[in-house]
C-alpha positions in Angstrom: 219.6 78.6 -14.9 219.5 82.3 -14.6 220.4 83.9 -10.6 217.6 85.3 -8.9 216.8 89.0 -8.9 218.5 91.0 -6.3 216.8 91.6 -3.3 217.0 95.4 -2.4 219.1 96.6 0.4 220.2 92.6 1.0 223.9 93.8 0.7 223.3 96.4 3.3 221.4 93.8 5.5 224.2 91.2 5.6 226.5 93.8 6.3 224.6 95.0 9.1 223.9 91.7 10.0 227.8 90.5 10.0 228.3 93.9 12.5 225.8 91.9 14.9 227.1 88.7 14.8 230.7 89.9 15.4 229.9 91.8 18.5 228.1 88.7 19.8 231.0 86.4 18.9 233.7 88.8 20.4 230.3 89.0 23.7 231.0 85.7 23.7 234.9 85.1 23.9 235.6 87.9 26.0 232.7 86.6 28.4 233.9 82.9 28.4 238.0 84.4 29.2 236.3 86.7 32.0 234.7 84.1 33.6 237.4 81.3 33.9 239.1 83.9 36.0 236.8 82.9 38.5 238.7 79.8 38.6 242.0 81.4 40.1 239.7 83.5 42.4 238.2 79.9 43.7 242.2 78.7 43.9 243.4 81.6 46.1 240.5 82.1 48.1 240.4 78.3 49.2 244.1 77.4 48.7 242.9 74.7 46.4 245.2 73.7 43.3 244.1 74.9 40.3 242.6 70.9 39.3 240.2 71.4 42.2 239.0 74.7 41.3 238.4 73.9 37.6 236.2 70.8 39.2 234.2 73.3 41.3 233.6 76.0 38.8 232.6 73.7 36.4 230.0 71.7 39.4 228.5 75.1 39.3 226.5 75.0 36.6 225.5 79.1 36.1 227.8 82.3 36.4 225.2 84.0 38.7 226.5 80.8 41.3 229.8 80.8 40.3 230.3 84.9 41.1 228.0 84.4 44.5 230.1 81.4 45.7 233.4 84.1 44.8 231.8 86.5 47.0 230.9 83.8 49.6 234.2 82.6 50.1 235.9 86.3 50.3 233.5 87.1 52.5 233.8 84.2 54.9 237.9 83.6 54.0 238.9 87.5 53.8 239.3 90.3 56.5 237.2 93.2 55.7 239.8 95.6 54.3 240.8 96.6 50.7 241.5 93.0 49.0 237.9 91.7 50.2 236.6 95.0 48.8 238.5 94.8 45.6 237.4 91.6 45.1 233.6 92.7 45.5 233.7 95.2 43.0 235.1 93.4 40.7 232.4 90.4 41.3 229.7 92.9 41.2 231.0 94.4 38.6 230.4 90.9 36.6 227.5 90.0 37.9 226.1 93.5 36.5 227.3 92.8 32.7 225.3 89.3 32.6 222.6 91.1 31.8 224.1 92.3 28.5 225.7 88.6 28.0 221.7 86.9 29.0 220.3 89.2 26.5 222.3 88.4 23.6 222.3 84.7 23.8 218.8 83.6 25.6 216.9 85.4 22.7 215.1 84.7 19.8 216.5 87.0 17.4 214.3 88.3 14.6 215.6 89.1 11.1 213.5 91.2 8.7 213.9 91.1 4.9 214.3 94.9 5.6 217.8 94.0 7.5 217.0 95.4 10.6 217.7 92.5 13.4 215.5 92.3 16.7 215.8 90.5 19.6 212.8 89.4 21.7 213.8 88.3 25.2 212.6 84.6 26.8 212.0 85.4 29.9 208.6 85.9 31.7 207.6 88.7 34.1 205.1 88.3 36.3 203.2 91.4 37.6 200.1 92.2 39.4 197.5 91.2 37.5 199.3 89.8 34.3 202.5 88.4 32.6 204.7 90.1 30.2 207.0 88.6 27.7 208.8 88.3 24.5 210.2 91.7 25.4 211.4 93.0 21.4 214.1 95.6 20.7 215.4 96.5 17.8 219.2 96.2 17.2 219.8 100.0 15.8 222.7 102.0 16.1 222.3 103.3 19.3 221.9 99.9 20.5 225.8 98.7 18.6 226.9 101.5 20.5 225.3 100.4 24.0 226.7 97.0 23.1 230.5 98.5 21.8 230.5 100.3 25.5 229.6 96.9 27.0 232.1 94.8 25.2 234.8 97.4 26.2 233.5 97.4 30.1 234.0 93.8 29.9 237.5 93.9 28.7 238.4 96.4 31.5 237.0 94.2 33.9 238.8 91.3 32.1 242.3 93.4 32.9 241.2 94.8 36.6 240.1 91.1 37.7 244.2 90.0 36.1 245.5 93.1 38.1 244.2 92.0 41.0 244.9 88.3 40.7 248.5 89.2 40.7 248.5 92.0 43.3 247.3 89.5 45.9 249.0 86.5 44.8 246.5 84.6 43.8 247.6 81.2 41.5 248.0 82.3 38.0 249.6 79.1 36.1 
């Protein structure tokens, strides 16, 4: 049995291809570790142990109510003053980058025998007199770039949110 002819510019496509996937799987890990430090947030905001805290993050079921019940409790448990504010920015900060996190993993993603990857977004928007969806953009160099600066905003945030954990006290272990 003799291999199959080459496909042209497959070599090219796979690597282009593996660049995607790695910048997802790092989106992923990095998002995962950002977000379980909303756990200690939880802990120090409602001088809960840590057990409770994991039990209420993980009764949230979606980041969007895990960050707004964060910003609920340091609102209602926190003087106005620089640690309330600290901790707002950082939340907002989070809240912001799930867009880049939503887009990447609630897609379809479209491969063409070309190599160039696409993702079409799944979610509907409803205007006046119509509905648009399936929103498509291709994944290009400018848009690894976009997505390199996202992945290193979400690593700064990952390091502010530790800085501030510890500058207030909040439970670490």
């Amino acid at each position: 049995m003799t291999a199959p002819p080459p496909i042209p510019g497959a070599a090219a496509a796979e690597t282009d291809l593996d660049a995607v996937l790695l910048r997802v799987g790092r989106l992923n890990y990095a998002w995962s570790n950002t977000e379980s430090l909303l756990i200690h947030m939880l802990a120090g905001l409602t001088g809960m142990d840590k057990g409770a805290a994991v039990v209420v993050f993980l009764s949230v079921s979606s980041t969007r109510g895990r960050i707004e019940m964060v910003e609920r409790l340091a609102k209602l448990r926190r003087p106005a003053g620089e640690e309330q504010r600290e901790l707002l920015e950082l939340t907002a900060r989070f809240a912001r980058l799930s867009a880049v996190r939503h887009r990447y993993n609630h897609s379809i993603w479209s491969f063409q025998e070309d190599g160039s990857v696409s993702t079409i977004l799944m979610r509907i928007a409803d205007r006046r007199d119509r509905i648009h969806m399936g929103r498509k953009q291709a994944l290009g160099n400018d848009e690894m770039l976009r997505l390199d600066r996202d992945l290193e905003m979400l690593s700064q945030l990952n390091r502010n949110i530790w800085r501030f954990l510890l500058k207030h006290g909040y439970p670490v272990d």
